[in-house]
C-alpha positions as CSV (number, residue, x, y, z in Angstrom):
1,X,0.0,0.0,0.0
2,X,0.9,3.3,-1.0
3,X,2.4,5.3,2.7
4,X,0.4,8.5,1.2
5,X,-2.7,5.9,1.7
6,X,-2.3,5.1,4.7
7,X,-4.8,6.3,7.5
8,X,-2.3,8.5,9.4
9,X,-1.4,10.5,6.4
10,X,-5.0,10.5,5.2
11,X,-5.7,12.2,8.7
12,X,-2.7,14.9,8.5
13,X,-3.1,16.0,4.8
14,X,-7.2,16.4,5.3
15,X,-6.0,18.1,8.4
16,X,-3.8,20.2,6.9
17,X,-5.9,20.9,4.2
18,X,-8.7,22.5,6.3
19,X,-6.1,24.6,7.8
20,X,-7.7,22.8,11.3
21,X,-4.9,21.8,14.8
22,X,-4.3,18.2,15.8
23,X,-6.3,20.2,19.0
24,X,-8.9,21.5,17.0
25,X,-9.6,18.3,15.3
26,X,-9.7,16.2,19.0
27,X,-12.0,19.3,20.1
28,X,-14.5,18.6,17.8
29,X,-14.5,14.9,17.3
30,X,-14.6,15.0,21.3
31,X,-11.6,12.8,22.2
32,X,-8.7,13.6,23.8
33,X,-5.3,15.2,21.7
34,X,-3.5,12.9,22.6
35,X,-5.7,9.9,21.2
36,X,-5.7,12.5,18.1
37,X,-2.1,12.4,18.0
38,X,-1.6,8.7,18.5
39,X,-3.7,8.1,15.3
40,X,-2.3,10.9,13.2
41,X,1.6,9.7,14.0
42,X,0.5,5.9,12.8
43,X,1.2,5.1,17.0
44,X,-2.0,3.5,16.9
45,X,-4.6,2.4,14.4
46,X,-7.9,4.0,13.8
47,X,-9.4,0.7,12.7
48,X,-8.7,-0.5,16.1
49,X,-10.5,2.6,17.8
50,X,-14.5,2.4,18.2
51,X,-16.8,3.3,15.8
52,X,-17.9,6.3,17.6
53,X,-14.1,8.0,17.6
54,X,-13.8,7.0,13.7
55,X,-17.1,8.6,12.8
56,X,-16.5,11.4,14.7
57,X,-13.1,12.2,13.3
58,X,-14.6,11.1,9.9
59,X,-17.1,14.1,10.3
60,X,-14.9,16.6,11.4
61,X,-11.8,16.1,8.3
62,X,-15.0,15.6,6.1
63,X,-13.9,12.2,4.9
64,X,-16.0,8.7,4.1
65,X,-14.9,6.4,7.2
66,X,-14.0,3.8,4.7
67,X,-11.2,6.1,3.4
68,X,-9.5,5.6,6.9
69,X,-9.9,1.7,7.7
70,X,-7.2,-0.6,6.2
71,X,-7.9,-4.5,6.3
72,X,-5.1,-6.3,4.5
73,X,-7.0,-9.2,4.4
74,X,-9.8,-7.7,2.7
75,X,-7.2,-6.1,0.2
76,X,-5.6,-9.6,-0.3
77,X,-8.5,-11.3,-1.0
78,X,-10.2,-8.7,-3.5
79,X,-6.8,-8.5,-4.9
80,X,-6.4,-12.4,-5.7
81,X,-10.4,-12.6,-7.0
82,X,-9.4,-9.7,-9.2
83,X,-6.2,-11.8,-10.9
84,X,-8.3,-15.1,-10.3
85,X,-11.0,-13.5,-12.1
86,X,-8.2,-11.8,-15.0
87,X,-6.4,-15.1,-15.6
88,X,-10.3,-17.3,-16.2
89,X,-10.9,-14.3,-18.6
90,X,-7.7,-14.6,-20.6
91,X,-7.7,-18.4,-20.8
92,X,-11.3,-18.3,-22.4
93,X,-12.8,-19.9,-19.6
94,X,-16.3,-18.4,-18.5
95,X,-16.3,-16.5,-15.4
96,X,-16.3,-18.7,-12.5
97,X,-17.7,-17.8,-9.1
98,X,-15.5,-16.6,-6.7
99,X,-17.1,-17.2,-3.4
C-alpha cells in the first residue's frame, strides 16, 4: 500500500488541508489530543478505535470512514479474485464464481 494511503497521512493531509490543529480536530470529534495524536503519527490504528471515535473524526476532516480503515486481508482477497477473475478471462474460460 501506497504510505500517502495510509490512514495517518490520510488524517494529517485532510487536516492540513482544512487549515484545522491536531487540537482543534480532538475538540470537535470529542476525544482527547492525545488519542488525536496517536492516530495521526501511525502510533496507533484507527481501525482499532471504536466506531464512535472513527465517525467522529470522519465528520470533522469531512472524509467517508472507509477512506481511513485498512484490512489487509480484505485487500488480499479482492486482490487475488481480481487476478483469479483476469487469468479465467484470458484463458477463455467463462467466469467462474468466486465465493
Amino acid at each position: 500500500m501506497d504510505n500517502e494511503n495510509l490512514p495517518q497521512h490520510i488524517l494529517k493531509k485532510r487536516r492540513e488541508k482544512l487549515g484545522l490543529t491536531q487540537r482543534q480536530v480532538a475538540d470537535i470529534a470529542s476525544i482527547d489530543i492525545r488519542l488525536y495524536q496517536r492516530l495521526e503519527s501511525g502510533e496507533r490504528q484507527i481501525s482499532r478505535t471504536s466506531f464512535r471515535i472513527g465517525v467522529a473524526i470522519a465528520d470533522v476532516l469531512k472524509l467517508d470512514v472507509h477512506e481511513l480503515i485498512h484490512n489487509p486481508t480484505v485487500d488480499e482477497y479482492l486482490n487475488e479474485k481480481k487476478e483469479y477473475e483476469r487469468l479465467a478471462n484470458e484463458n477463455g474460460k467463462e467466469e467462474q464464481k468466486w465465493d
